[in-house]
Residue frames relative to the residue before (quaternion, step in Angstrom):
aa qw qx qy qz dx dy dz
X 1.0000 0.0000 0.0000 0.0000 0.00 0.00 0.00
X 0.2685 -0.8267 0.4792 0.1217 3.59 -0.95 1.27
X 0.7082 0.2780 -0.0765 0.6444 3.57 1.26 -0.61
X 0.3848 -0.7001 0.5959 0.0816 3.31 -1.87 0.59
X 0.2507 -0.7252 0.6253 0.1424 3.59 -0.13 0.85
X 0.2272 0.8059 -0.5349 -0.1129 3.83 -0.08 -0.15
X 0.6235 0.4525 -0.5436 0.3331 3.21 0.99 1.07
X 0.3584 0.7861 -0.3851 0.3243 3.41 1.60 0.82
X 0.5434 0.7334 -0.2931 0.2844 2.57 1.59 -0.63
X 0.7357 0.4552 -0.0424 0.4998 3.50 -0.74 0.56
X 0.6201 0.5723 -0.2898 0.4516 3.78 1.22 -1.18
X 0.0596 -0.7246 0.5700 0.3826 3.38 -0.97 0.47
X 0.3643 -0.7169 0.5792 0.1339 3.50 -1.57 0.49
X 0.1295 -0.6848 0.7147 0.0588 3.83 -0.53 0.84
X 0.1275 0.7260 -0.6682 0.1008 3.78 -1.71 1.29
X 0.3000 -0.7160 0.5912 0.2187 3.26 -0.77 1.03
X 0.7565 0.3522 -0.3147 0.4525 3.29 -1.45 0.45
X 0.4404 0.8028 -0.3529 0.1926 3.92 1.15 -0.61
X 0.5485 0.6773 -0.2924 0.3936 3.42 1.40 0.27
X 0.7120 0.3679 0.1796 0.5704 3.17 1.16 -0.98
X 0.8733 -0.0226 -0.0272 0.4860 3.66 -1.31 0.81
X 0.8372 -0.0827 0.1216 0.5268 3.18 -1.06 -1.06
X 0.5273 0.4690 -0.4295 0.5635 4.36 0.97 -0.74
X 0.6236 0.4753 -0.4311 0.4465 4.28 0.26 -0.21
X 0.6487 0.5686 -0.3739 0.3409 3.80 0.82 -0.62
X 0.8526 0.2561 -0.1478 0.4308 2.42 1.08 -1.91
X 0.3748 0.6144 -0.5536 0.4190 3.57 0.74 1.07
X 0.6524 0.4095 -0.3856 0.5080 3.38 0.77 -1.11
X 0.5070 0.6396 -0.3731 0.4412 3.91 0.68 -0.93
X 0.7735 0.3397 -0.2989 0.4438 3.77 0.13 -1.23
X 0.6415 0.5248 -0.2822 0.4832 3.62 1.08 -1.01
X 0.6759 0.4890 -0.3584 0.4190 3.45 0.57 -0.33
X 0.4668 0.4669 -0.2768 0.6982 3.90 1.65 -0.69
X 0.5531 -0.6580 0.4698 0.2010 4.03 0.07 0.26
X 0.3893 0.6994 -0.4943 0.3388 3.70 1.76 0.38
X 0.2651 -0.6608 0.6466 0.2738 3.77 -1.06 0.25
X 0.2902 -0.7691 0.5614 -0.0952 3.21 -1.05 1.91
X 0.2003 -0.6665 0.7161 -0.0532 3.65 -0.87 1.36
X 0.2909 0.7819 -0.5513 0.0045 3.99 -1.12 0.79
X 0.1539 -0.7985 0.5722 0.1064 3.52 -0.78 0.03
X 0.2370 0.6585 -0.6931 0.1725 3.00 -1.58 0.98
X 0.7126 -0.5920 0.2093 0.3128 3.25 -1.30 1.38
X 0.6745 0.4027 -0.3665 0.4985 4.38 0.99 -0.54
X 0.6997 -0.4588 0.4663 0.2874 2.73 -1.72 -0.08
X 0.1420 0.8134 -0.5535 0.1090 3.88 -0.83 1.48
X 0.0405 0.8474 -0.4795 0.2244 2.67 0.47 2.23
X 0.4597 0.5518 -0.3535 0.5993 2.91 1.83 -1.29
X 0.8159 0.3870 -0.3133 0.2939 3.53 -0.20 -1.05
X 0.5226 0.5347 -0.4216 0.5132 3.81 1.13 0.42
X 0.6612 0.4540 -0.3433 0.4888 3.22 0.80 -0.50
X 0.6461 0.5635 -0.3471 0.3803 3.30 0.41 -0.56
X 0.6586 0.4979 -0.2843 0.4873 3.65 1.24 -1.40
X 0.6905 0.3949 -0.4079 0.4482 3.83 0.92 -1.20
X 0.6167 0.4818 -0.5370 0.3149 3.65 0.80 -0.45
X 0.7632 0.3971 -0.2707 0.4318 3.63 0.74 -0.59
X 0.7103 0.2312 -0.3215 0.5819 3.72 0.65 -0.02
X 0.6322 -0.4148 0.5790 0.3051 3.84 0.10 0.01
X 0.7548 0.3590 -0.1562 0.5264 4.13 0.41 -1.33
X 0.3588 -0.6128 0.6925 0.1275 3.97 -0.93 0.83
X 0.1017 -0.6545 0.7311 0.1636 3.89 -1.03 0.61
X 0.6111 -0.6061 0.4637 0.2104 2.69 -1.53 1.30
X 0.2217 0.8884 -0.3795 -0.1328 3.64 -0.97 0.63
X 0.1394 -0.9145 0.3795 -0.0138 3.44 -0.39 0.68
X 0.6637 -0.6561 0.3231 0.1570 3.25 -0.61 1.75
X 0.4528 0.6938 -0.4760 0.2950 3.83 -0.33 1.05
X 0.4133 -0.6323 0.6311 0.1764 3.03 -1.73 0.79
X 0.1661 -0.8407 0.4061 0.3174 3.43 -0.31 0.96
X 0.4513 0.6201 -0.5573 0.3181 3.54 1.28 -0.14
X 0.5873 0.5690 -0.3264 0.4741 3.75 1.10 0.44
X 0.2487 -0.7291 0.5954 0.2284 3.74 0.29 1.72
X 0.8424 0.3954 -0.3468 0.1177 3.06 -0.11 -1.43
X 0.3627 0.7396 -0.1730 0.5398 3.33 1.99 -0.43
X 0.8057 0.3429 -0.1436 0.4612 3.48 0.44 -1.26
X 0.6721 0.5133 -0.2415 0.4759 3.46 1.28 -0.33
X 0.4905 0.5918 -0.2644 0.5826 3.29 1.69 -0.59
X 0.7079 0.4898 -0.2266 0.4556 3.61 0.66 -0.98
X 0.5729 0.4813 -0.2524 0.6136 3.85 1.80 -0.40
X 0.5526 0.6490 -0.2770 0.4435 3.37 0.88 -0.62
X 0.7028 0.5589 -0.0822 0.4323 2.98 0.50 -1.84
X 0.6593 0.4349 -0.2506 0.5598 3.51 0.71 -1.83
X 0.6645 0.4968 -0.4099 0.3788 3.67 0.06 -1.03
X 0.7923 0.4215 -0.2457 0.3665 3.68 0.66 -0.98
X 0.6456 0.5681 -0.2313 0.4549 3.80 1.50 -0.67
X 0.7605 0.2014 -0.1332 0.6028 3.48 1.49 -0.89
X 0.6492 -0.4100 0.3894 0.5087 4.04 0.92 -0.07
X 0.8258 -0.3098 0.3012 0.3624 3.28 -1.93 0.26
X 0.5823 -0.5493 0.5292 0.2813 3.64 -1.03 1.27
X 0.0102 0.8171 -0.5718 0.0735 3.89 -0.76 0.72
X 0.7366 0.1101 0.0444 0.6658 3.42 1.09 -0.53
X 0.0651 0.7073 -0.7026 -0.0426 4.22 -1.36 0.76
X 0.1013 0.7275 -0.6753 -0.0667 3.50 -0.93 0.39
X 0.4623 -0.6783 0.5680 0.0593 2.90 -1.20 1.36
X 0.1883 0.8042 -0.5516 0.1164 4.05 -0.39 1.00
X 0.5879 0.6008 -0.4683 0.2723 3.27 0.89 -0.65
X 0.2621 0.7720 -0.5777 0.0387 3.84 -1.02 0.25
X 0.2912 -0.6799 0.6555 0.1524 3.42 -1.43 0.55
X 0.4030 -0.7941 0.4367 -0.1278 3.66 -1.06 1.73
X 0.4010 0.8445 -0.2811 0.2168 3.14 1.92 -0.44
X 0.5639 -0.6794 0.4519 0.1270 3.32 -0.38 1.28
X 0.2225 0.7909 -0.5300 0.2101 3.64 -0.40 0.66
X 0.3134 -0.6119 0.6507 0.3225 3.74 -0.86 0.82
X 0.7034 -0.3888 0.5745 0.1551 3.36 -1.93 0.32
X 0.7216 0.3972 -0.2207 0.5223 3.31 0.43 -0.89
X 0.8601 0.3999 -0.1128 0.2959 3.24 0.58 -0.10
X 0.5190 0.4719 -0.4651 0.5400 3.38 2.13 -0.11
X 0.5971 -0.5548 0.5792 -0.0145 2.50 -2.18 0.54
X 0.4759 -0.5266 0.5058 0.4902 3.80 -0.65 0.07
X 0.7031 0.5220 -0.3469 0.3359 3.61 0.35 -0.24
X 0.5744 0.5829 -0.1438 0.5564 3.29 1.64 -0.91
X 0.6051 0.6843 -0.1718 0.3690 3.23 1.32 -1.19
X 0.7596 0.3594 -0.0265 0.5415 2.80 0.76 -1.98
X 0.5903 0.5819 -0.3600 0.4283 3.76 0.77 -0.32
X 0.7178 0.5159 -0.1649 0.4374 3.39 1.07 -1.23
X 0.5083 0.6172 -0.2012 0.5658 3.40 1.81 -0.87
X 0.7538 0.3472 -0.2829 0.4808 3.53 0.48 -1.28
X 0.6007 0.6177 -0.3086 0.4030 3.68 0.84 -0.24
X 0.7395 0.4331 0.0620 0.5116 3.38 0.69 -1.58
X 0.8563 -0.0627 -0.0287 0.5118 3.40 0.68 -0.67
X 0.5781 0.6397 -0.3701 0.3459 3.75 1.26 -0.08
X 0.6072 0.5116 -0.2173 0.5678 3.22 1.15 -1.53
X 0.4290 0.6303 -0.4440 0.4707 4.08 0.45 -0.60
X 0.8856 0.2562 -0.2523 0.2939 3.43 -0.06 -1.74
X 0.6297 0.5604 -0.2601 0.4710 3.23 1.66 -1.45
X 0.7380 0.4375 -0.3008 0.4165 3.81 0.88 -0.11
X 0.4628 0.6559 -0.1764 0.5697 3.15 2.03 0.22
X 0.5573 0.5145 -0.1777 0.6270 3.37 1.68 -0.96
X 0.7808 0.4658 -0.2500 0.3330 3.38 0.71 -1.10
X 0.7751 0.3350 -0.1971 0.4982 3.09 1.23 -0.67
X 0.4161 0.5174 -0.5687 0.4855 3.59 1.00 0.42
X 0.7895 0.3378 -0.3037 0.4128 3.63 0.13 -1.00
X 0.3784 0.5746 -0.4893 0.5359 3.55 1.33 0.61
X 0.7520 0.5077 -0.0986 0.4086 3.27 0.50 -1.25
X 0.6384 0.5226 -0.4029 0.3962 3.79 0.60 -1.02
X 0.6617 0.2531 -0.4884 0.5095 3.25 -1.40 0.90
X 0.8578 0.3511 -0.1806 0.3290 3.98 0.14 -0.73
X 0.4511 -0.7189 0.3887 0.3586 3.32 1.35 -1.07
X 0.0382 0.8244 -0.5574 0.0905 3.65 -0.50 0.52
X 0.3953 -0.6509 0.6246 0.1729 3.73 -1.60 -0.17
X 0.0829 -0.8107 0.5782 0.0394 3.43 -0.12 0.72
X 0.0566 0.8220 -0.5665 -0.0119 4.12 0.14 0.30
X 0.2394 -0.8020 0.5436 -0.0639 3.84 -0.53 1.52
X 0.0185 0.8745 -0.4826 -0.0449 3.88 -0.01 0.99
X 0.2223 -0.7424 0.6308 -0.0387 3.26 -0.29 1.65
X 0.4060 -0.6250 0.6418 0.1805 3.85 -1.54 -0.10
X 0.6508 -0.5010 0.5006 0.2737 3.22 -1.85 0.97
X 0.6044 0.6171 -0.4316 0.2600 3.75 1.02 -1.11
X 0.7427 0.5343 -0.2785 0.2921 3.51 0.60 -0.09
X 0.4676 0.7476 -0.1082 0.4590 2.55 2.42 -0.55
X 0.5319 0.7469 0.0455 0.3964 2.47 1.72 -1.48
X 0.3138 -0.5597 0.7119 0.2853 3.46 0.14 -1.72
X 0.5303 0.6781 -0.5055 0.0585 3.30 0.32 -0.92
X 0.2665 -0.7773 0.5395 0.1837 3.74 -0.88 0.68
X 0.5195 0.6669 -0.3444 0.4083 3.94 -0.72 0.09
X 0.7116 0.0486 0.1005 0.6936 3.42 1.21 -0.45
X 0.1267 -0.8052 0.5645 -0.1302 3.84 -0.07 1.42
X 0.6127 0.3683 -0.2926 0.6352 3.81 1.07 -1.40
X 0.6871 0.4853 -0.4536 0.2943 3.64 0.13 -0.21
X 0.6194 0.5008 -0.2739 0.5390 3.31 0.58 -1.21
X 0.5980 0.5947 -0.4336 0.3173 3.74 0.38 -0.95
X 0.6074 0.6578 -0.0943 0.4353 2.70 0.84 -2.42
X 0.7550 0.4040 -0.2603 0.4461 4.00 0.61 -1.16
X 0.5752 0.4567 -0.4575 0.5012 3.98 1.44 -0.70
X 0.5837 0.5674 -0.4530 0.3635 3.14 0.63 -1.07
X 0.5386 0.7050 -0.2729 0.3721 3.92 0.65 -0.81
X 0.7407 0.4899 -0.0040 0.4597 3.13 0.89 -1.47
X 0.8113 0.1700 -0.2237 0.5126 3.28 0.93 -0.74
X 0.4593 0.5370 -0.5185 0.4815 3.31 1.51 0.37
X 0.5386 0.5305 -0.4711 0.4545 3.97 0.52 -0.21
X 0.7173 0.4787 -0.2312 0.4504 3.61 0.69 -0.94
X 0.5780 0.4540 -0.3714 0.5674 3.77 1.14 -0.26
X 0.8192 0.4405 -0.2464 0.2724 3.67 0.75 -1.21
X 0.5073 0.6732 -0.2082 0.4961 2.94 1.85 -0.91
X 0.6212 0.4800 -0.2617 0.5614 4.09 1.65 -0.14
X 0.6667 0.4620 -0.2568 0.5255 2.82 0.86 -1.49
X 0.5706 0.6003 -0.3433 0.4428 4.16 0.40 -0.91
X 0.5818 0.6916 -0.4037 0.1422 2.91 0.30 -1.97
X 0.8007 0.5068 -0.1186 0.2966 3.15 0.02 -1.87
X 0.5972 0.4262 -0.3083 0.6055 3.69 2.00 -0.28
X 0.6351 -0.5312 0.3693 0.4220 3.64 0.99 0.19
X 0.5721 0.6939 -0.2429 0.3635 3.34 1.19 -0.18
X 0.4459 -0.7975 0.4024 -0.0572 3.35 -0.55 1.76
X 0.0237 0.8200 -0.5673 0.0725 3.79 0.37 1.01
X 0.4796 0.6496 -0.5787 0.1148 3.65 -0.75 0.78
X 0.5522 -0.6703 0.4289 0.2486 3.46 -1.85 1.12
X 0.1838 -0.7495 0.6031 0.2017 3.50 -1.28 -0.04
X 0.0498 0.8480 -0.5251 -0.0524 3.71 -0.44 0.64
X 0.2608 -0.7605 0.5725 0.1608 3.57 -0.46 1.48
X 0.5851 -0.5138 0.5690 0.2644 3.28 -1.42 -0.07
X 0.6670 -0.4063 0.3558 0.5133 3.88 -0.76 -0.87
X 0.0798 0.7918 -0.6054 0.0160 3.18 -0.44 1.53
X 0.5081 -0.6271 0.4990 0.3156 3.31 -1.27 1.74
X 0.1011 -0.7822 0.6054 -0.1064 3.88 -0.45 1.45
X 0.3717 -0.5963 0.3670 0.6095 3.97 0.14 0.38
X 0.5931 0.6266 -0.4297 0.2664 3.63 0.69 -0.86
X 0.7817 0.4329 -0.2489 0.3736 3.03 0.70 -1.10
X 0.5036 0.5887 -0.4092 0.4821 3.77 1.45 -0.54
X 0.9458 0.1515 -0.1430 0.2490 3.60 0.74 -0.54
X 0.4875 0.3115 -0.4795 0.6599 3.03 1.92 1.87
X 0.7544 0.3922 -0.3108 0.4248 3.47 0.38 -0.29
X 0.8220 0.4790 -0.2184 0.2171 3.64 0.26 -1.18
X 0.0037 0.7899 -0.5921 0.1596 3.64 -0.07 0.64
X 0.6412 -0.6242 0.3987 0.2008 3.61 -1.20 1.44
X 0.5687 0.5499 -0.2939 0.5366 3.41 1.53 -0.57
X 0.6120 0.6148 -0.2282 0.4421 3.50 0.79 -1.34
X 0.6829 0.5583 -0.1969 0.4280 2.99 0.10 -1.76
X 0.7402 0.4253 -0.2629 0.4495 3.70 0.15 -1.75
X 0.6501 0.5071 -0.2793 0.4921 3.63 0.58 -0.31
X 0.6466 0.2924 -0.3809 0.5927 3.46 0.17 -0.59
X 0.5648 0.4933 -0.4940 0.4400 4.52 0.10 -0.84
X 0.6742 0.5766 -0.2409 0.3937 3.60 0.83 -0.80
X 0.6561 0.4719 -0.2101 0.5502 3.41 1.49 -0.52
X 0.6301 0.4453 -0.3402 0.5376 3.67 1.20 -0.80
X 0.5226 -0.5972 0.5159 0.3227 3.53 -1.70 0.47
X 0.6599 0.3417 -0.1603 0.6497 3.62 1.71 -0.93
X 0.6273 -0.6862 0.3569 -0.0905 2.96 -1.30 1.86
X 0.6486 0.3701 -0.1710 0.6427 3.12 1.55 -0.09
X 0.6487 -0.5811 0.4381 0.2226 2.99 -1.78 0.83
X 0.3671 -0.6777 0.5752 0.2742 3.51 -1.14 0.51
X 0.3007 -0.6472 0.6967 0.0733 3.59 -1.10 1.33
X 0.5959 -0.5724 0.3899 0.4064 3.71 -1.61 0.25
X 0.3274 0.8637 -0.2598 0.2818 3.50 1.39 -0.57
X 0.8159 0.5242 0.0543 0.2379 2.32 1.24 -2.12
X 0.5838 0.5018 -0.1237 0.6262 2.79 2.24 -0.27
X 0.5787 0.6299 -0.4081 0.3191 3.31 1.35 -0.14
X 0.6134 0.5615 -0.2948 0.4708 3.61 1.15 -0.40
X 0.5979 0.5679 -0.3489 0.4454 3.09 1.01 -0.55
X 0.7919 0.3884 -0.1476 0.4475 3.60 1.06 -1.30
X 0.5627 0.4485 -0.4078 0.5621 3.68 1.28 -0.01
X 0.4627 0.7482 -0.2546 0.4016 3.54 1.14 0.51
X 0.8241 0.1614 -0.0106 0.5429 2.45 1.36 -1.18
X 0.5245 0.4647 -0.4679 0.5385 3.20 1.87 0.35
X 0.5679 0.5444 -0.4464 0.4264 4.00 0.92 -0.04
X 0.5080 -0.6743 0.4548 0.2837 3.41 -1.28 0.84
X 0.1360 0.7225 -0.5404 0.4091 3.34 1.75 0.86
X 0.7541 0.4301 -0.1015 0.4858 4.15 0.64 -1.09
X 0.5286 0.7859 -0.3175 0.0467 3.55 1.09 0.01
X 0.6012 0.3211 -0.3709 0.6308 3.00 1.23 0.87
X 0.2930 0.6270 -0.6090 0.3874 3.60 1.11 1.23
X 0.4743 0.6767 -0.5546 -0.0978 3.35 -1.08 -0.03
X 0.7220 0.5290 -0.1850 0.4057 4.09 -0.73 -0.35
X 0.4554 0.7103 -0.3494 0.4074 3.11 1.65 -0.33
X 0.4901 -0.5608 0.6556 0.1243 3.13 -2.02 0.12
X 0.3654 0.7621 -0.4948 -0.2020 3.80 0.16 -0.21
X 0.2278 -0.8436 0.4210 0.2432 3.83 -0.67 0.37
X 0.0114 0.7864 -0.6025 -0.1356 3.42 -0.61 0.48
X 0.1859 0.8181 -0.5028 0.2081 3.62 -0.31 1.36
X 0.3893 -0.7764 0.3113 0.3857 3.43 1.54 0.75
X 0.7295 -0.5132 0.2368 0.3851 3.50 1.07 1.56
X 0.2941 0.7310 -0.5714 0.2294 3.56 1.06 0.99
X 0.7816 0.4371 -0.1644 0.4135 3.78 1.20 -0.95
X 0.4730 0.4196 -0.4643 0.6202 3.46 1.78 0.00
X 0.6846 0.4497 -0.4361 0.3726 4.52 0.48 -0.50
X 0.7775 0.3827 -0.4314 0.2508 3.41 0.42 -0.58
């Protein structure tokens, strides 16, 4: 860690996906700034609780959920707000990349991939503004270059990520006026175990390094500075924004 947020301290921070890949950084990230962290995702992250209290002293709060489940996912805000204190910070991470020709989804495929990727976003966005109103909060929404991109292979996904983007910009107005801070984050290709062992291939890989201006893979880490950025009143007159952190694939091509 390169910077100190020291008004994190203390905050409590609700993330979906926070078990795992890039939601595991920024848990260890918020805990490491002294915020008290609430996440959810659908396996078991016991092993991974133990690990954080062994290293910060502080246990994030976790709770079991599918988030393509509103009524589930809103319970799981609820909850966090009441075990660790007023909601202060949400950061949307969970998402599902599956790969899928066009020609071939279904309304069922469709609507699943939607309710992941870009449903849960809004309905967990809803929840925590009206957590927030009267006090203020930061709501930080991580969408993806792939849409930026073109990128083919995954159509509901990329959608699902504009859609991201310009929902931050509607909420980040609409919010505004409760003090509330709406803004997106879109990594590039971060080497996630997940992704090293469905997506990545020496062929793959060498091509996309070729697109970035900076020669080196992107770890989840790598995104954590970026997003305690923007949950720290370090950004307080950030909001509606896009930031990207994609070692400069979408400023090279």
């Amino acid at each position: 860690m390169t910077a100190t947020f020291h008004d994190l301290r203390g905050k409590t921070v609700f993330i979906t996906g926070g078990g795992s890949g890039i939601g595991a950084a920024l848990t260890d990230g918020f805990l490491a700034q002294g915020a008290k962290v609430g996440f959810v995702q659908r396996s078991d992250a016991s092993a991974f609780c133990d690990e954080m209290e062994g290293k910060h002293g502080t246990r994030p709060l976790f709770v079991a959920c599918d988030i393509t489940d509103m009524h589930a996912l809103k319970a799981a805000i609820a909850h966090t707000g009441t075990e660790l204190g007023p909601l202060d910070v949400l950061v949307n991470n969970a998402a599902n990349d599956k790969r899928h020709d066009a020609l071939e989804v279904d309304e069922g495929f469709w609507d699943w991939s939607q309710a992941i990727n870009l449903k849960a976003y809004f309905f967990a966005c809803q929840a925590a503004a009206a957590a927030m109103r009267g006090r203020g909060g930061v709501i930080v929404n991580f969408s993806s270059i792939s849409y930026m991109m073109g990128q083919a292979g995954y159509a509901s996904y990329t959608t699902a990520n504009g859609g991201i983007t310009a929902m931050t910009h509607s909420l980040a107005r609409e919010f505004g006026p409760e003090k509330i801070r709406v803004n997106a984050l879109a990594p590039g290709w971060v080497m996630t175990q997940k992704q090293r062992e469905m997506w990545v291939t020496e062929e793959a890989l060498e091509a996309h390094l070729a697109k970035q201006c900076l020669k080196e893979t992107l770890a989840p880490e790598d995104v954590v500075g970026a997003t305690l950025f923007l949950a720290s009143d370090t950004s307080r007159m950030m909001t509606g924004q896009l930031m990207v952190v994609d070692g400069g694939v979408v400023s090279a091509r």
